[in-house]
N, C-alpha and C positions, 0 to 999 in steps of 0.2 A: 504494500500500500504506500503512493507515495504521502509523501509529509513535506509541509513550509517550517521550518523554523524561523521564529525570528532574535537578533542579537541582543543587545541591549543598546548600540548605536544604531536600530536598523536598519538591519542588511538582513534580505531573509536568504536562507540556505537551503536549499535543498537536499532533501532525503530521501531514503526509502526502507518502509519498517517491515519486515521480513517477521510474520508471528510464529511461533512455536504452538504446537499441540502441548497444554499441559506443561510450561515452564518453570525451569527453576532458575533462569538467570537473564538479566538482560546483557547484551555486548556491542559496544559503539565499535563501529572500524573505523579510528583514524587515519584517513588516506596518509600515503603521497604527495607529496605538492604535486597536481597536474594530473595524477592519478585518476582515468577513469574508476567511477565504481566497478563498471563490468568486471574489472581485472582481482577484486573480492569475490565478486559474485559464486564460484565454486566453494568458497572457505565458509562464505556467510550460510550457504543451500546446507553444511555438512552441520555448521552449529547448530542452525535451526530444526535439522533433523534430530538433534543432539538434547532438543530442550533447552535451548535456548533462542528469545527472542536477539533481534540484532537489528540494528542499524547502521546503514551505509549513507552515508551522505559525501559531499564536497564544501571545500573550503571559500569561503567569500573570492567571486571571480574567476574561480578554475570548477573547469566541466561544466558539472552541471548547475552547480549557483552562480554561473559566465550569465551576465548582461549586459554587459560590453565589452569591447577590444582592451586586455589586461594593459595597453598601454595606456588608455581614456583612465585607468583604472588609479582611484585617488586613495587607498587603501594601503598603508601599511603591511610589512610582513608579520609583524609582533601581532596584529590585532586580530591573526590567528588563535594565538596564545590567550591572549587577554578579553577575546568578544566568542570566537567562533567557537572552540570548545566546550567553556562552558555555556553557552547557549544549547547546545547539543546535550549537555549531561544533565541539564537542569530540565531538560525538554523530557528525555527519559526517567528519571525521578518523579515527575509530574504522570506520567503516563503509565508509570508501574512503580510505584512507591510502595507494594510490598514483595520485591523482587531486589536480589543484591544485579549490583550493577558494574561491570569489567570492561575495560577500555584498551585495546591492541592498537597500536601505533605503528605505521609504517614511517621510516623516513620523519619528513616533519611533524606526522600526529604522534610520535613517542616522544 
């Protein structure tokens, strides 16, 4: 199912919540800078299989939360760190707040 997050400067980000039969954990996938999701998509199908819900989303201005040319783009790199994250974890928190919750980082989401 897809999902809007929005930041706390907003910027909304796109995602997509991937639900479990009967779960016992949620899991954010931290992209890659530039990282399509697709490129989770095998890892995300096995957690979910696994009981656990998951979310895949993109960073402000790459992929899939792109709405404009990253050069047009007035966004810092840090306010990944400091907006887009936890926008994302406060988003799953909200959404399943009696589920413990685990975050995998590639690259710049670790």
């Amino acid at each position: 199912m897809d999902i809007n997050i929005l930041t706390d400067d907003n910027v909304e980000l796109r995602a997509t919540l991937y639900k479990a039969n009967n779960p016992k954990a949620v899991v954010l996938i931290n992209p890659g800078t530039a990282t399509k999701t697709s490129y989770y998509l095998p890892f995300a199908q096995y957690l979910r299989e696994d009981g656990f819900h998951v979310i895949l989303w993109n960073y402000r201005g790459f992929c899939d939360s792109k709405v404009s040319h990253l050069k047009d783009c007035h966004h810092q790199y840090s306010d990944i760190g400091r907006y887009d994250i936890p926008a994302v974890i406060d988003t799953a928190k909200r959404l399943f707040n009696n589920l413990p919750l685990y975050c995998i980082g590639h690259s710049t989401g670790g």
